[in-house]
N, C-alpha and C positions, 0 to 999 in steps of 0.2 A: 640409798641412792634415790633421786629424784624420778618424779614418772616420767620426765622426758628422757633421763636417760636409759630408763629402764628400757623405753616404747625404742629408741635407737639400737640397742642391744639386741631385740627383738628382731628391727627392719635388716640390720646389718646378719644374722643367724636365717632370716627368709630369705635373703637374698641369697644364700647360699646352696639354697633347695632348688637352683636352678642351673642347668649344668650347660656352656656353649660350646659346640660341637663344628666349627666352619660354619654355614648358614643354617646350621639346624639349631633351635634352640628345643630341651627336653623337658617338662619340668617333674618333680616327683611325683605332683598328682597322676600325672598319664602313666610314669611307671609304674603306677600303686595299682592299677587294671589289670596289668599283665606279670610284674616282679612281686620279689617276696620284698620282704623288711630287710631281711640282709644286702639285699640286691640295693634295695636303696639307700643301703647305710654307706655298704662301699662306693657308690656316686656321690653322694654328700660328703664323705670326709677328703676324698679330693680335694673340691673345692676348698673344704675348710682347712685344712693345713696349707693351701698356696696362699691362702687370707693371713690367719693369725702367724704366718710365722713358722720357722724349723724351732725356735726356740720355744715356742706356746705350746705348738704341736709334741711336741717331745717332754713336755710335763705331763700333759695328758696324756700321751702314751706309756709314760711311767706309771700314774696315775690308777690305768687300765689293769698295766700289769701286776700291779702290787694289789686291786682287789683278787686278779686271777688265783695271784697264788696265796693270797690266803682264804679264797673259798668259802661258802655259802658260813655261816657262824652256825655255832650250838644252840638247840633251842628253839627254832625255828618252828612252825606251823605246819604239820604232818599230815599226812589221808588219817583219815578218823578222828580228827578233833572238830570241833564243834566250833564253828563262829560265835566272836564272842559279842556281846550287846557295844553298840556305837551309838554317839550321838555325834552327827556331820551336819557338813553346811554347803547350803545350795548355793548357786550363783548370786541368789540373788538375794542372800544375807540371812533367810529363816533358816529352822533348824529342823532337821529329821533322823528319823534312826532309820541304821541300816535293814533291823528287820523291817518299818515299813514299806524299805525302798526295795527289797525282796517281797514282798506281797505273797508270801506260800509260795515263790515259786524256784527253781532253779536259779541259780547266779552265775555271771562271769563277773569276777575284780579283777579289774588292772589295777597295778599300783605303779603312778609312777611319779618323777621326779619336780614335773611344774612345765609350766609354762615356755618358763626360760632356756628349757632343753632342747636342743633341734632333735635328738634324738626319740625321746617324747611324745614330738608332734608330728614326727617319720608315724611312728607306731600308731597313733590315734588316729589318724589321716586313714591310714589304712586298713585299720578296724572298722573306720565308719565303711570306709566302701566295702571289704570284703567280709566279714562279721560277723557287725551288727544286723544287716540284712538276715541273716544264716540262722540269728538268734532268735530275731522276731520269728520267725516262721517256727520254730521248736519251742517258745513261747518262755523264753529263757533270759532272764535281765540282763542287761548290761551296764554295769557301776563303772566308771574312772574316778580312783581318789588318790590328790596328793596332800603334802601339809600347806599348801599357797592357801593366801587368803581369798574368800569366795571371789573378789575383782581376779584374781587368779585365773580360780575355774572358769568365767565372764570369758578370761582372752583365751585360754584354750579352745573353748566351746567356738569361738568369733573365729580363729586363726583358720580349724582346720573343718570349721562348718559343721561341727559335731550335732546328730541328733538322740544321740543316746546321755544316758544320766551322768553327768558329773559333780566331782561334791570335793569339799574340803574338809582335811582329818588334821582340825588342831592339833598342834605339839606332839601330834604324830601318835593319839593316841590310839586309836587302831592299826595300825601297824607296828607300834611299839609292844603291841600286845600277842601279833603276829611274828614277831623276834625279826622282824626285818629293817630295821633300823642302822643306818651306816650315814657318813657325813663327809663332803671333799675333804683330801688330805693340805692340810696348810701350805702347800705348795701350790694346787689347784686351786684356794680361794683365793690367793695371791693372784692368780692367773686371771682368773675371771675378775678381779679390781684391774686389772691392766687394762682390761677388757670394759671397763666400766659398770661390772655388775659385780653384783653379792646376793648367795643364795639367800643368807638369811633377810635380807631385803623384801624377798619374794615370801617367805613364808610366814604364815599365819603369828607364829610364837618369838620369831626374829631367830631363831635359831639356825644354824646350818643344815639342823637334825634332816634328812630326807629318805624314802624306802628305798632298798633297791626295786629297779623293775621285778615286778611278781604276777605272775597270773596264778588268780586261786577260783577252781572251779568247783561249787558246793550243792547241794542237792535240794531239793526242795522242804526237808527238813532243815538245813542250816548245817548239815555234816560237811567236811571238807570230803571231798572227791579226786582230786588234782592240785598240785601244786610244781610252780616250775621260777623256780627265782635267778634271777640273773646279775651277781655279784658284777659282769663287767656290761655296763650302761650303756654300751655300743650296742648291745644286743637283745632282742626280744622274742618271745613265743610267736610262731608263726599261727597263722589264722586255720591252715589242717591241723595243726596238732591239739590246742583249742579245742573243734569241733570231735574230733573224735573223743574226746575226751570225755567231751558234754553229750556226745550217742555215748558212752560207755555207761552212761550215769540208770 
C-alpha cells in the first residue's frame, strides 16, 4: 500500500478516537486521566462499527472470537525464563540490543501490534500518561516493540506523543522466540484491504506475522517475573496490574 494510503488509514482510525455526545465532544486522551483501557476500548469500538460497517464489524468480531477460543498457544514465555539476547531497531534506523536498552535494570515490554491498530495506540496513549510516569520513579524501563518498520515506531512514537523507548523487532524475531506469534485470519486481511490497508505493508519483513499484545515484566537480571498475553487485541493489561507486579519484583 502507498504511504498516502496508509497515512489515510491512520487519519480515518484517529478520527475515530473521538466520540460526539450532543454538544459535548470527548476525546480519548481526556478519558486516559480518568478511565481504564477497557473503558476506552468500549468508546472507540462504537464509533468504529457505525464507520466500517455491520458487515466489517462482524468479521472482526468473528475474528476476536476465534482467537478467544483457541487461547494463549503452547510454548509460550513463562515466570523463570530468562529473556533472550535481541537485536532491534530504533526509530530512527540504528541498531541496539535489548540488553542495552535494559541497562541492569528492571523492564516493562509491551508488545504490540504497530502503528496501524487503534487499539495499540488506545494502550500506548495511556501508558505514556499513567505508567510510564510510575516507572521512572521506581527506576524501571519501559520498551514498546512491534515488527513495523522503524518509520513505524517514528508514527507511533509522533501519534500518541510517546516519551518512553520504542523499537522494531524484525520478522518478529523477539517475540517469535517469546512464542507469541499469531497473524490476521484471511478474512481479516481481506477486511483491512477493503479498508485500504495490509498489515504486512506495515511490517518490517512484509509479513502479516504480528505479537499478540503481551506485557512481560523482568527483573533486573533479565529473569521473567510476569507475564500477561492477550490472544483478543481488544484488550490490554491495565497500568495497576503492571505496577504491582513490578512492586512484586
Amino acid at each position: 500500500m502507498s504511504r498516502q494510503g496508509l497515512t489515510r488509514y491512520r487519519r480515518e482510525y484517529r478520527h475515530l478516537t473521538w466520540r460526539h455526545s450532543g454538544d459535548k465532544t470527548r476525546s480519548v486522551m481526556s478519558a486516559q486521566t480518568h478511565g481504564t483501557i477497557a473503558d476506552q476500548v468500549e468508546d472507540f469500538n462504537v464509533g468504529f462499527n457505525d464507520t466500517v460497517g455491520p458487515d466489517l464489524a462482524a468479521i472482526f468480531a468473528r475474528e476476536q472470537e476465534d482467537l478467544r477460543t483457541k487461547g494463549v498457544p503452547t510454548g509460550v514465555i513463562e515466570e523463570g525464563d530468562v529473556l533472550p539476547a535481541a537485536e532491534l531497531f530504533r526509530p530512527e534506523g540504528d541498531t541496539v540490543t535489548l540488553k542495552t536498552l535494559r541497562d541492569g535494570a528492571a523492564a516493562v515490554l509491551v508488545f504490540y501490534r504497530g502503528a496501524w491498530c487503534p487499539y495499540c495506540n488506545i494502550a500506548l496513549k495511556h501508558y505514556q500518561l499513567t505508567l510510564a510516569p510510575a516507572l521512572t520513579e521506581r527506576g524501571v524501563k519501559l520498551i514498546a516493540v512491534s515488527p513495523q518498520t522503524p518509520d513505524g515506531s517514528a508514527a507511533a512514537v509522533a501519534s500518541a506523543g510517546l516519551g518512553f523507548t520504542v523499537v522494531s523487532d524484525p520478522a518478529n524475531t523477539l517475540a517469535r522466540a517469546l512464542g507469541i506469534i499469531t497473524e490476521p485470519s484471511e478474512e481479516a486481511q481481506l477486511a483491512h484491504s477493503s479498508l485500504g490497508f495490509a498489515v504486512k505493508d506495515s511490517n518490517a519483513d512484509h509479513t502479516p506475522a504480528i505479537p499478540f499484545p503481551t506485557i512481560v515484566v523482568a527483573d533486573a537480571q533479565g529473569v521473567v517475573r510476569f507475564v500477561d498475553i492477550h490472544v483478543d487485541y481488544t484488550t490490554r493489561t491495565e497500568t495497576d496490574v503492571i505496577l504491582r507486579a513490578v512492586d512484586a519484583l
